[in-house]
N, CA, C and O of each residue as an XYZ file, in Angstrom:
812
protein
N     128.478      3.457     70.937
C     127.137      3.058     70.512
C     126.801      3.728     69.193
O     126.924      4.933     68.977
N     126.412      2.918     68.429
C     126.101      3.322     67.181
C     124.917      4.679     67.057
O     124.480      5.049     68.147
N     124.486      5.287     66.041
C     123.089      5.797     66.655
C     122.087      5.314     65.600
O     122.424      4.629     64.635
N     121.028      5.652     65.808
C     120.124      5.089     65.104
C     119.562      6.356     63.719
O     118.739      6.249     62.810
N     120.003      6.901     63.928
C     120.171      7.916     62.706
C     121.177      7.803     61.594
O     120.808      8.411     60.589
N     122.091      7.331     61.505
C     122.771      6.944     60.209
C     123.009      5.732     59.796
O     123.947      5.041     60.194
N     121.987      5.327     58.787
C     121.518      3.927     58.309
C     121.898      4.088     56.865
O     121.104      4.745     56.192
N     123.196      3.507     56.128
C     122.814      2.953     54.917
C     122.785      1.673     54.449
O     123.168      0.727     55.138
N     122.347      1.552     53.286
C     122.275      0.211     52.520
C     122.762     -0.574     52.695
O     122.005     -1.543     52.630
N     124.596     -1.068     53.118
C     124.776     -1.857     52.878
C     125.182     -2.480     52.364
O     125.505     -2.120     51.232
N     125.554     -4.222     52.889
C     125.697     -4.963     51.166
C     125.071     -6.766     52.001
O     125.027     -7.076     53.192
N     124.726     -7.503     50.876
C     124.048     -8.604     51.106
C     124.777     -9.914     51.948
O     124.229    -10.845     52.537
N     126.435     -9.566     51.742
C     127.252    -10.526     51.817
C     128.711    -10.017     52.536
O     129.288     -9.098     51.955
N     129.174    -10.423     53.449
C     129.313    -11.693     54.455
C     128.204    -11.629     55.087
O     127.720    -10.518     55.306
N     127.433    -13.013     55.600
C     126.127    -12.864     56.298
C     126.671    -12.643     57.877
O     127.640    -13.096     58.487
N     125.942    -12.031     58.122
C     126.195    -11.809     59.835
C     126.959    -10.430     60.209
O     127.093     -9.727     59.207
N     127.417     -9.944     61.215
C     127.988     -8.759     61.276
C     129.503     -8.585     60.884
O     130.392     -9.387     61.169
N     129.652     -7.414     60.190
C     131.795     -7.696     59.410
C     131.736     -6.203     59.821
O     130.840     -5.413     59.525
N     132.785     -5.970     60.514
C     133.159     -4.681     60.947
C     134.756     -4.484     59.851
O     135.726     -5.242     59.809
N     134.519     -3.207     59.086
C     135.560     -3.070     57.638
C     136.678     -2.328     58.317
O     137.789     -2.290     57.789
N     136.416     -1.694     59.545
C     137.700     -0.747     59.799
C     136.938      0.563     59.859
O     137.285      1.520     60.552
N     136.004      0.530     59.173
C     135.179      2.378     59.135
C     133.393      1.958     59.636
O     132.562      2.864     59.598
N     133.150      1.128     59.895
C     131.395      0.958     60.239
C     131.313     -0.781     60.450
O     132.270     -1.554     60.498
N     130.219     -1.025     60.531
C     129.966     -2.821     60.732
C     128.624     -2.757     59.487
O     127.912     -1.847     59.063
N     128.721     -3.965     59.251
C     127.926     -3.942     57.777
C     127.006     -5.273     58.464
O     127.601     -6.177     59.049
N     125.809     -5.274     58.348
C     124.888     -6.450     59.118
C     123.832     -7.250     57.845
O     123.001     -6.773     57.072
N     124.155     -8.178     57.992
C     123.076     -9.262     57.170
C     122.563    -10.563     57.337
O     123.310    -11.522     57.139
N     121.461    -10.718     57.655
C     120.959    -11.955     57.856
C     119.650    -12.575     56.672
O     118.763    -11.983     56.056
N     120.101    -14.168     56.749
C     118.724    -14.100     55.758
C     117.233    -14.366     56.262
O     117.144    -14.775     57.420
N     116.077    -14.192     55.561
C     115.060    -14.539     55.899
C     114.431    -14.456     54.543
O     114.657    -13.485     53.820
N     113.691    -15.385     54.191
C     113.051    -15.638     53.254
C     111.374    -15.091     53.432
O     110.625    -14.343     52.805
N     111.312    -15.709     54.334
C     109.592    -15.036     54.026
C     109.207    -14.056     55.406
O     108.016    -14.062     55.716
N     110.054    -13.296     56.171
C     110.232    -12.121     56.885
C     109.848    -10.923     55.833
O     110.146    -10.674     54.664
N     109.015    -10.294     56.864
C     108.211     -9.314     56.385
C     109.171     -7.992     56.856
O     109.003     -7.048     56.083
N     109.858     -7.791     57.629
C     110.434     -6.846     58.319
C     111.508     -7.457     59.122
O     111.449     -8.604     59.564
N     112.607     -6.551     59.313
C     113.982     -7.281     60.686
C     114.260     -5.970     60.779
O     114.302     -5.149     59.863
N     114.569     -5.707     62.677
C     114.543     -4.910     63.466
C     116.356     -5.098     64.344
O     116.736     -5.780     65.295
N     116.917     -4.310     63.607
C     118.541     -4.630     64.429
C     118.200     -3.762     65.621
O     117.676     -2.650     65.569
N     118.792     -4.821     67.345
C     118.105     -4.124     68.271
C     119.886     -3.808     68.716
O     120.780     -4.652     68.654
N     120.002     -2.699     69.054
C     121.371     -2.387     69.834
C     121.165     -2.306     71.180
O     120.164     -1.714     71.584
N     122.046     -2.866     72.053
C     122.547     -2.350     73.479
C     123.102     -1.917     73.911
O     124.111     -1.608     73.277
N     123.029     -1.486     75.299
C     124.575     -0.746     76.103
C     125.217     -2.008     76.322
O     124.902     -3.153     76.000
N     126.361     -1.444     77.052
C     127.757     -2.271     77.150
C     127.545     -3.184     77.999
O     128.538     -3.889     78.175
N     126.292     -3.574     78.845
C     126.208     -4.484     79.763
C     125.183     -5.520     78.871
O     125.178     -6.704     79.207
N     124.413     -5.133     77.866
C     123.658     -6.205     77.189
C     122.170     -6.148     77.904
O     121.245     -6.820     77.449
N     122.012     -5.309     79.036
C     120.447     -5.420     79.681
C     119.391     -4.160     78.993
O     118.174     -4.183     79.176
N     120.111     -3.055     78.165
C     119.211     -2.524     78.132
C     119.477     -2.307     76.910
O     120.609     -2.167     76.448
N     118.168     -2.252     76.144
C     117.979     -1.867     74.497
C     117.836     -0.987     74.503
O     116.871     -0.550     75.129
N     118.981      0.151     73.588
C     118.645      1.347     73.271
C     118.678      1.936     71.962
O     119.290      2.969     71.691
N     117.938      1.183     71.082
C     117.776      1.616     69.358
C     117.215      0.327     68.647
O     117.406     -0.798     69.110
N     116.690      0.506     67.786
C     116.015     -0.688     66.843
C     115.880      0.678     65.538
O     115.576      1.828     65.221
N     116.344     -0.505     65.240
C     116.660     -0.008     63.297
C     116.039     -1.356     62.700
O     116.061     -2.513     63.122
N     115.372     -0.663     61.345
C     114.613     -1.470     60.489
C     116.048     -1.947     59.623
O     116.829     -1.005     59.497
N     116.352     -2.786     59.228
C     116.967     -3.014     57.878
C     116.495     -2.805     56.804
O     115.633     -3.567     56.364
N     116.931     -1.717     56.092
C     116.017     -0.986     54.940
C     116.467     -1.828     53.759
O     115.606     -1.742     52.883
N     117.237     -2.424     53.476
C     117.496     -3.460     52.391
C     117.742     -5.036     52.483
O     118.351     -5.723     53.303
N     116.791     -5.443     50.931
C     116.338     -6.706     51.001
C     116.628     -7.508     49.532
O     115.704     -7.512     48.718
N     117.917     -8.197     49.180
C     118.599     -8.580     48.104
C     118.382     -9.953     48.459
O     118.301    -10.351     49.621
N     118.286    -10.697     47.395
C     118.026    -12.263     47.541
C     117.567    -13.039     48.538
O     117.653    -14.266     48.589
N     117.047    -12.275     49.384
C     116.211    -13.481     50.623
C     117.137    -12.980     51.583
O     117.338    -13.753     52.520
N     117.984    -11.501     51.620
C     119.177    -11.441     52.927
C     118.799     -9.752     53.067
O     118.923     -8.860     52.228
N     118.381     -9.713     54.228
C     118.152     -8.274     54.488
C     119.557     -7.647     55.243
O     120.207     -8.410     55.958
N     119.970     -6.330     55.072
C     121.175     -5.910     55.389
C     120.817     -4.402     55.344
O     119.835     -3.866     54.830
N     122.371     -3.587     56.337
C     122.250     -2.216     56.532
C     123.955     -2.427     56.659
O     124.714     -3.387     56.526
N     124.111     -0.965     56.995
C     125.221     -0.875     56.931
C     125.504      0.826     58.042
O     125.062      1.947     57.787
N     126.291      0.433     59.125
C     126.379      1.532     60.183
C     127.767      1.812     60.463
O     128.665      1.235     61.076
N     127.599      3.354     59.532
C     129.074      3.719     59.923
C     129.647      4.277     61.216
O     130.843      4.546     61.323
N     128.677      4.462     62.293
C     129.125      4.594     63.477
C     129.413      3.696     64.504
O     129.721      3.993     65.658
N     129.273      2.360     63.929
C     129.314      0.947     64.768
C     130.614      1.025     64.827
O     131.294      1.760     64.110
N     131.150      0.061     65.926
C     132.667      0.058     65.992
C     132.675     -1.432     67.188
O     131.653     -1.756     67.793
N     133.941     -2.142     67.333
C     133.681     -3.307     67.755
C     133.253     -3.644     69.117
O     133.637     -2.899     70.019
N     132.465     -4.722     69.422
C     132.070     -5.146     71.044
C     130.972     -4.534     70.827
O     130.131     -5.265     71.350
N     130.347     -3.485     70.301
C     128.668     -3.289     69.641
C     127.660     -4.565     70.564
O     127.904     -5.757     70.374
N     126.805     -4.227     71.317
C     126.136     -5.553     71.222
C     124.586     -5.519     70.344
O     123.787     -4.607     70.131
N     124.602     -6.465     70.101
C     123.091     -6.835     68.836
C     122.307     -7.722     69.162
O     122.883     -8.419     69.997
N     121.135     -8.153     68.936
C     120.346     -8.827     67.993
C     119.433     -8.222     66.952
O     119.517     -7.124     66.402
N     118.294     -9.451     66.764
C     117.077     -9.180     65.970
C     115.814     -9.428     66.573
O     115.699    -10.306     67.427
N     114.601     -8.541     66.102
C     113.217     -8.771     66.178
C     113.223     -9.076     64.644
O     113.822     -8.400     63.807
N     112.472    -10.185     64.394
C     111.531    -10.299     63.076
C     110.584    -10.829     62.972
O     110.246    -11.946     63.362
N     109.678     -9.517     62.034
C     108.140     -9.735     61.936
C     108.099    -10.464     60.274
O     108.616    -10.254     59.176
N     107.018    -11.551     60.984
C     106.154    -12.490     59.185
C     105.194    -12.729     59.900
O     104.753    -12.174     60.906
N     104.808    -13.814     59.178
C     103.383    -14.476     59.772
C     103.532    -15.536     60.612
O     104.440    -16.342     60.406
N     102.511    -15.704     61.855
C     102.233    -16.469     62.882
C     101.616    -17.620     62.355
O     100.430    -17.712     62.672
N     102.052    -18.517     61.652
C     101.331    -19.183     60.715
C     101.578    -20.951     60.849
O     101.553    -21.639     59.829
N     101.798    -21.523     62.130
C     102.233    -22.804     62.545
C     102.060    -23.848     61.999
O     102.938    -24.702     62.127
N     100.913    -24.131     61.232
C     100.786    -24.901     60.223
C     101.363    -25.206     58.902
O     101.407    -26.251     58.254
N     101.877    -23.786     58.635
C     102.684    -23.826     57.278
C     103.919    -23.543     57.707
O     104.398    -22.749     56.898
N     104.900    -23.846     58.801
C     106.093    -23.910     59.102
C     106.361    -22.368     60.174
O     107.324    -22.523     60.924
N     105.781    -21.235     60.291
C     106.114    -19.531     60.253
C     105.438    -19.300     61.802
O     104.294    -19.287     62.256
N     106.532    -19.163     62.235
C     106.253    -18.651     63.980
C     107.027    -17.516     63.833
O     107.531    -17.281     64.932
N     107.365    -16.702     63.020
C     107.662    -15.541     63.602
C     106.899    -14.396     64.915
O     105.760    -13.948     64.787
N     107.566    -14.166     65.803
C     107.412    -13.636     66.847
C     108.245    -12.204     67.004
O     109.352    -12.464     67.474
N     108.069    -10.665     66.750
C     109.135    -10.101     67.224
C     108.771     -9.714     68.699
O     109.355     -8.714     69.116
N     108.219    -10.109     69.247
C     108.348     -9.652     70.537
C     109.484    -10.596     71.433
O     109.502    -10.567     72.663
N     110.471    -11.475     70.571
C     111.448    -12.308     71.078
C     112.622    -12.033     70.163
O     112.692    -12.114     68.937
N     113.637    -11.648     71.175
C     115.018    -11.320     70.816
C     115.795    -12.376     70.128
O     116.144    -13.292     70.872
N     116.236    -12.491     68.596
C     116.844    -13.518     68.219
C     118.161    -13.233     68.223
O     118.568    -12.079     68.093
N     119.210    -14.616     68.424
C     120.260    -14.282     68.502
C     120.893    -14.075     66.556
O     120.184    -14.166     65.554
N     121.642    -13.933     66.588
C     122.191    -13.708     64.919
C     122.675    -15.275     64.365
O     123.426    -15.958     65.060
N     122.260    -15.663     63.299
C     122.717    -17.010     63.501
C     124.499    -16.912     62.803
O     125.371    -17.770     62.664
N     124.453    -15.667     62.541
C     126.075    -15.642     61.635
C     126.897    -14.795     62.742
O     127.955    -14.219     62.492
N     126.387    -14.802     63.743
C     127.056    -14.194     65.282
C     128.059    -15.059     65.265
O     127.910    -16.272     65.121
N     129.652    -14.201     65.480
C     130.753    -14.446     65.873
C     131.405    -14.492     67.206
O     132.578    -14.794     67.423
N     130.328    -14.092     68.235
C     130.630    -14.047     69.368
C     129.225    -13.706     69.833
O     128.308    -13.230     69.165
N     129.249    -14.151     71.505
C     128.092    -14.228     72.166
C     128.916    -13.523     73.559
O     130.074    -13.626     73.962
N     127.333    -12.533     74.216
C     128.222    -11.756     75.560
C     126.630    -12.034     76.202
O     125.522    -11.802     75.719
N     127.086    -12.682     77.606
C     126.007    -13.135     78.145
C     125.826    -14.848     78.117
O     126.552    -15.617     77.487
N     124.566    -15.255     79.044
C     124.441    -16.644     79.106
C     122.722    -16.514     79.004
O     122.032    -15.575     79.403
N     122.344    -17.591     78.434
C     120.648    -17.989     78.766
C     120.661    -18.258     79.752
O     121.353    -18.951     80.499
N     119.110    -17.169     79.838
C     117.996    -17.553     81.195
C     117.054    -18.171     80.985
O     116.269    -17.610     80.220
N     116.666    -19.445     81.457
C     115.551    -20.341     80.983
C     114.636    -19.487     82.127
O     114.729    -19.039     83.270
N     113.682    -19.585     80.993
C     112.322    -18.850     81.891
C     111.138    -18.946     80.863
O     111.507    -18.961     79.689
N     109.973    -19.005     81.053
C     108.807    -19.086     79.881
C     108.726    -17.747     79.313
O     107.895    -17.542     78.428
N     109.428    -16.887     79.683
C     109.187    -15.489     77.812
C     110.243    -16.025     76.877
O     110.403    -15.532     75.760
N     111.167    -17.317     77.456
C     111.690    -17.617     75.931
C     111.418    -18.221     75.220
O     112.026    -18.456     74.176
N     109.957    -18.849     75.747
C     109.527    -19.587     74.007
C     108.724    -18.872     73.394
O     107.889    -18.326     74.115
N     108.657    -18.649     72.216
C     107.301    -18.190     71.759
C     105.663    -18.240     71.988
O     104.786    -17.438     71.672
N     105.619    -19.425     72.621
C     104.092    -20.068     73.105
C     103.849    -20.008     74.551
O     104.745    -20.163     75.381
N     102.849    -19.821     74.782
C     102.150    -19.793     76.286
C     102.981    -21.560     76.482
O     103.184    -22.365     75.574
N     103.345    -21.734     78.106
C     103.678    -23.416     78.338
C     102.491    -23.596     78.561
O     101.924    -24.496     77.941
N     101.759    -22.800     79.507
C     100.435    -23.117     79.969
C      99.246    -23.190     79.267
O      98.197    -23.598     79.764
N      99.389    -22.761     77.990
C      98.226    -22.805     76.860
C      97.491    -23.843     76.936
O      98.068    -24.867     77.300
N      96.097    -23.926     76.646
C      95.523    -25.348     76.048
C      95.722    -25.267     74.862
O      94.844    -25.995     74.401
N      96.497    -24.727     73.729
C      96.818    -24.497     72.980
C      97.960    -25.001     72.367
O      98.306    -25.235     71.209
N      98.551    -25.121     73.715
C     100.107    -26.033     74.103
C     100.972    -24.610     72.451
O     100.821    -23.400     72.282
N     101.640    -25.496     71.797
C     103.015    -24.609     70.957
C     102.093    -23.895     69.723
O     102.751    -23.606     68.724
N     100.805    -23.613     69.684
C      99.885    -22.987     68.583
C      99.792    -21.818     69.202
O      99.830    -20.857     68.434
N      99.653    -21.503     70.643
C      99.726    -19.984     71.356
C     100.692    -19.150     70.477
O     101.620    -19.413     69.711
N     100.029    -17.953     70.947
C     101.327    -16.719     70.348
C     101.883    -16.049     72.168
O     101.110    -15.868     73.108
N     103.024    -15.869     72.174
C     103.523    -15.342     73.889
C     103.905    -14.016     73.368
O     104.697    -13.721     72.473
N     103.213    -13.330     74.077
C     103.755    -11.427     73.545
C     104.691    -10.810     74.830
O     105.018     -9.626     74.919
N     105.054    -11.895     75.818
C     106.160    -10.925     76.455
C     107.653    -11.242     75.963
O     108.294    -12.238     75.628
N     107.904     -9.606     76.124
C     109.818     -9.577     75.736
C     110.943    -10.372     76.660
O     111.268    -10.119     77.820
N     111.496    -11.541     75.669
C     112.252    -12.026     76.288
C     113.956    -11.759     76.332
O     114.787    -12.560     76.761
N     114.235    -10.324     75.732
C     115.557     -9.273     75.876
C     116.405    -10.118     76.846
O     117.355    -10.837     76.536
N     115.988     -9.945     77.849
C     116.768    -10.475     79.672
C     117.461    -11.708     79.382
O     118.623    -11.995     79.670
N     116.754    -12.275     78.885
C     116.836    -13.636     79.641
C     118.243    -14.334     78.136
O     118.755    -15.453     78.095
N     118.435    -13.294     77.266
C     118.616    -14.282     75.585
C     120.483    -13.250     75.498
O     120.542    -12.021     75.474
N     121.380    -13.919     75.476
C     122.432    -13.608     75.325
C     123.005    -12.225     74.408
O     122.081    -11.553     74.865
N     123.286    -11.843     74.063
C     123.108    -10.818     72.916
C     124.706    -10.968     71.970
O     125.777    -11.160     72.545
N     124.616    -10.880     70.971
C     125.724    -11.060     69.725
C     126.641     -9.694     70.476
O     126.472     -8.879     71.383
N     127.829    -10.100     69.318
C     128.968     -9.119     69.828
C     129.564     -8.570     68.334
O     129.811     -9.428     67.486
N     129.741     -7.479     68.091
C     130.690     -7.646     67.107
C     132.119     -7.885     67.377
O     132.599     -7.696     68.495
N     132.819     -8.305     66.347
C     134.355     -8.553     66.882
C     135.530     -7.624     65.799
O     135.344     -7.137     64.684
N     136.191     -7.635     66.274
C     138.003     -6.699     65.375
C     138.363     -7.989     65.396
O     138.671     -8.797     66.272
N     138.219     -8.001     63.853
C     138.920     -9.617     62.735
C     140.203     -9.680     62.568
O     140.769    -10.651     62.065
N     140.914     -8.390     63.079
C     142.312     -8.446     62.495
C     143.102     -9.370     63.812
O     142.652     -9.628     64.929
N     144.025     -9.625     63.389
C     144.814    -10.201     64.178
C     146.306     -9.859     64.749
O     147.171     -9.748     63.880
N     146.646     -9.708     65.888
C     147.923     -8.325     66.313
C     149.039     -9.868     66.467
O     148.955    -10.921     67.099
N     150.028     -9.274     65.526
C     151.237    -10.147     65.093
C     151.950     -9.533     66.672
O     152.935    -10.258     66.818
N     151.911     -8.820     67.552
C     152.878     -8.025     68.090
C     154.229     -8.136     67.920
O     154.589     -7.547     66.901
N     155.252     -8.744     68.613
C     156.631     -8.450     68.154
C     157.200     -9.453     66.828
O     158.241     -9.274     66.195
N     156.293    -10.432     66.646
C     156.626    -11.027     65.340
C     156.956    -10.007     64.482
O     156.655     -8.832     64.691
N     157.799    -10.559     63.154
C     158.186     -9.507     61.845
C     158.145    -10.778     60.874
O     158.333    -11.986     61.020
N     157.788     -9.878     59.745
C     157.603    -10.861     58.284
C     159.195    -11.281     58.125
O     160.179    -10.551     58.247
N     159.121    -12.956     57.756
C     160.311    -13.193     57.427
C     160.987    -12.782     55.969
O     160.515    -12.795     54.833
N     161.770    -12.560     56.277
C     162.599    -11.554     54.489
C     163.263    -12.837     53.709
O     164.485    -12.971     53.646
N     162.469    -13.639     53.202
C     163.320    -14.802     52.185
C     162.449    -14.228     51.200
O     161.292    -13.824     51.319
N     163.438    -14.278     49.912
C     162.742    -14.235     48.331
C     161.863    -15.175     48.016
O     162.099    -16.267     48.533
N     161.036    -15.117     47.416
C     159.666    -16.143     46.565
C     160.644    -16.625     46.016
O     160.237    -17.781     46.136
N     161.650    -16.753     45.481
C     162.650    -17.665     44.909
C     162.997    -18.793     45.687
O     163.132    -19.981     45.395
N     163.152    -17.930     47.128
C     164.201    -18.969     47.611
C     163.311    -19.778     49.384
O     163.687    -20.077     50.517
N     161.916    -19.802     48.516
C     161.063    -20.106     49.521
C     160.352    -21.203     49.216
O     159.802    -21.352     48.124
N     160.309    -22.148     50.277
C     159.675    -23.493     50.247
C     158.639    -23.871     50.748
O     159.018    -24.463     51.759
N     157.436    -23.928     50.707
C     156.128    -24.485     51.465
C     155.482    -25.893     51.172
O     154.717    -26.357     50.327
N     156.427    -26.522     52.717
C     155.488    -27.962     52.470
C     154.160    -28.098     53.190
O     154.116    -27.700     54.354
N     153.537    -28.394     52.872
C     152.060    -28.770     54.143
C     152.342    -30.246     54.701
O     152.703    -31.170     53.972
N     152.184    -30.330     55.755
C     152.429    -31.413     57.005
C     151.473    -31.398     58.223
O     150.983    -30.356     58.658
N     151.221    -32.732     58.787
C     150.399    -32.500     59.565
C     151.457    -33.135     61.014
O     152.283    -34.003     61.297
N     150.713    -31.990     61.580
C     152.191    -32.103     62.937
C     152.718    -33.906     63.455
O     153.821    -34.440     63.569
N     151.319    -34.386     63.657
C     151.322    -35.503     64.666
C     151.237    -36.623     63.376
O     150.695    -37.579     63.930
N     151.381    -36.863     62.530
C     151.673    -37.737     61.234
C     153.234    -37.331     60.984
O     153.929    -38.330     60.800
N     153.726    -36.476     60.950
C     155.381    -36.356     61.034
C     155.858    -36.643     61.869
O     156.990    -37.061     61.625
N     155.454    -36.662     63.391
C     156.096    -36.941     64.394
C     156.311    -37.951     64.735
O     157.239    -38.208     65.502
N     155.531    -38.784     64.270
C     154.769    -39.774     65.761
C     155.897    -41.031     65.432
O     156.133    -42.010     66.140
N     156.589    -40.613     63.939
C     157.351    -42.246     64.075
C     159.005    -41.823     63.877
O     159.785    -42.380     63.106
N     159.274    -40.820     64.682
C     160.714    -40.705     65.064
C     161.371    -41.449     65.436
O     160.962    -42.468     65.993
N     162.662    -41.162     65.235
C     163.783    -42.566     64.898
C     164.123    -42.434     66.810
O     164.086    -41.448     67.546
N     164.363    -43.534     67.032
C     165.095    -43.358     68.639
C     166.126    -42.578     68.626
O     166.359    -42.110     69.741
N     166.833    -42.251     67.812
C     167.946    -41.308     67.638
C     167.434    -39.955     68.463
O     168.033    -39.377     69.369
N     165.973    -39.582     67.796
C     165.619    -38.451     67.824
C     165.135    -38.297     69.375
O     165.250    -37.354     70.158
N     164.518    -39.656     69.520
C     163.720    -39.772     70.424
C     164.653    -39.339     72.047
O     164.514    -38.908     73.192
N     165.319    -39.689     71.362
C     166.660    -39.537     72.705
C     166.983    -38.342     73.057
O     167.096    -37.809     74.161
N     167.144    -37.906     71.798
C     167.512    -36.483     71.658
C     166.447    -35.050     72.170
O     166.676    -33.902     72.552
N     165.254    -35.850     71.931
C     164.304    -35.230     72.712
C     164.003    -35.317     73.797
O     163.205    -34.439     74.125
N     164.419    -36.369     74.992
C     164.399    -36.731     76.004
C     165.610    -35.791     76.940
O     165.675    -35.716     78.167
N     166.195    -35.361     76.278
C     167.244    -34.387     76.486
C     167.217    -33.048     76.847
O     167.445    -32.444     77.895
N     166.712    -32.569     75.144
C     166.676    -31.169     75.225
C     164.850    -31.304     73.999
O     164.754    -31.337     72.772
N     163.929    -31.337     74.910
C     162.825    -31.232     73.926
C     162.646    -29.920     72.868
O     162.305    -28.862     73.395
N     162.870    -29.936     71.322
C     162.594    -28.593     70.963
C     161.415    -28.531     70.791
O     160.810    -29.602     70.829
N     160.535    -27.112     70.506
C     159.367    -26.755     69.923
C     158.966    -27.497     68.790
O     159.744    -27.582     67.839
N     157.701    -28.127     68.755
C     157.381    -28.990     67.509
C     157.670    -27.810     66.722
O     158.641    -27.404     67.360
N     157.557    -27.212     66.054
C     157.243    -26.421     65.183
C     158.521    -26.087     64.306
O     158.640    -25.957     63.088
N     159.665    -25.968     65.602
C     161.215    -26.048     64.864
C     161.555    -27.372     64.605
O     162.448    -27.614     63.792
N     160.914    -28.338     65.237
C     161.427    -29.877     64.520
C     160.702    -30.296     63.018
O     161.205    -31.005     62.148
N     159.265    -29.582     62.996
C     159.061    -29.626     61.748
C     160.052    -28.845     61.074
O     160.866    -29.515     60.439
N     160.161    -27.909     61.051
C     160.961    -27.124     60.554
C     162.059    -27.532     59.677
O     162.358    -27.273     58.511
N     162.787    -28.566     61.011
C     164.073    -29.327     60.739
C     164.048    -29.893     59.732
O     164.616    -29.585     58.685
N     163.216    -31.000     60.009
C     162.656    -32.188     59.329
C     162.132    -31.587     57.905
O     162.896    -32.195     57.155
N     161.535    -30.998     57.276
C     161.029    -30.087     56.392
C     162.124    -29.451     55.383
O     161.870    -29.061     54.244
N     163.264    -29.422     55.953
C     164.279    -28.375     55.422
C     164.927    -29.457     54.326
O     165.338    -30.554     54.704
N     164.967    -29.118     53.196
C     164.896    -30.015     51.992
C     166.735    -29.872     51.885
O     167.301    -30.645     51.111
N     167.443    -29.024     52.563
C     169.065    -29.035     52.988
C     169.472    -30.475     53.902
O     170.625    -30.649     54.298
């Protein structure tokens, strides 16, 4: 768990959460948001334990940057503007938003009335403001480890000299094999991937 004591700046861009190898770097945009509140959880997603302001605000994208974050982190946002329904602006932070540049989601929606912003029961109908926290019920973001584990694969050792890259699309190469082949596959089917291969090999 991250803590809520070491907050820096940041940077504006990739939007959404990018974990570098040393911290997770967070940015979302909002244009006419007055404030955004990164809410952290424990490992089960039910209980909030930290809200950090995002202290920086570059082109309409507020961002921080936490070098104690590390991956599976769970997140969202509170953000405060104006309650202003007529001119487009329901901001609400008393409702947990999910990240819209979220790479992963942990949890499922609970339909229940603290997840809309508005009383259902209002005579007011969707002009109400709803001030209970709807945390519970709203999935929570994840961060993720971007890298990708080759495990026993190894880089193949051919020279840039003596290396060929065609682009092909699997099922447009395949699909009009000679009966020769066809036979031959009826036999001993290989891996598409080595028949492209085959087929590909300019020998």
């Amino acid at each position: 768990m991250a803590s809520s004591g070491k907050v820096w700046p940041g940077r504006p861009n990739p939007l959404g959460a990018t974990w570098d190898g040393e911290g997770v770097n967070f940015a979302i945009f909002s244009a006419h948001a007055e404030k955004i509140e990164l809410c952290l959880f424990d490992r089960s997603g039910g209980q909030e334990e930290a809200r950090i302001v995002l202290p920086e605000y570059t082109d309409e994208v507020w961002h921080a940057y936490l070098p104690d974050a590390r991956p599976n982190l769970l997140y969202g946002y509170r953000v405060y503007g104006p309650f202003d329904p007529s001119n487009g602006h329901r901001f609400n932070p008393n409702k947990l938003l999910i990240d819209p540049y979220a790479k992963a989601l942990q949890g499922r929606l609970r339909w229940a009335d603290a997840v809309f912003g508005y009383r259902l029961a209002s005579p007011r109908e969707d002009l109400s403001f709803d001030r209970r926290d709807n945390s519970r019920n709203i999935p929570k973001c994840r961060v993720v480890e971007p890298a990708f584990t080759w495990g026993e694969d190894r880089r193949p050792q051919i020279p840039w000299e003596e290396t060929i890259i065609i682009e092909l699309q699997v099922r447009g190469i395949t699909i009009k094999q000679t009966l020769h082949a066809h036979c031959q596959w009826q036999q001993r089917p290989p891996q598409p991937r080595h028949w492209v291969a085959h087929r590909s090999d300019p020998r």
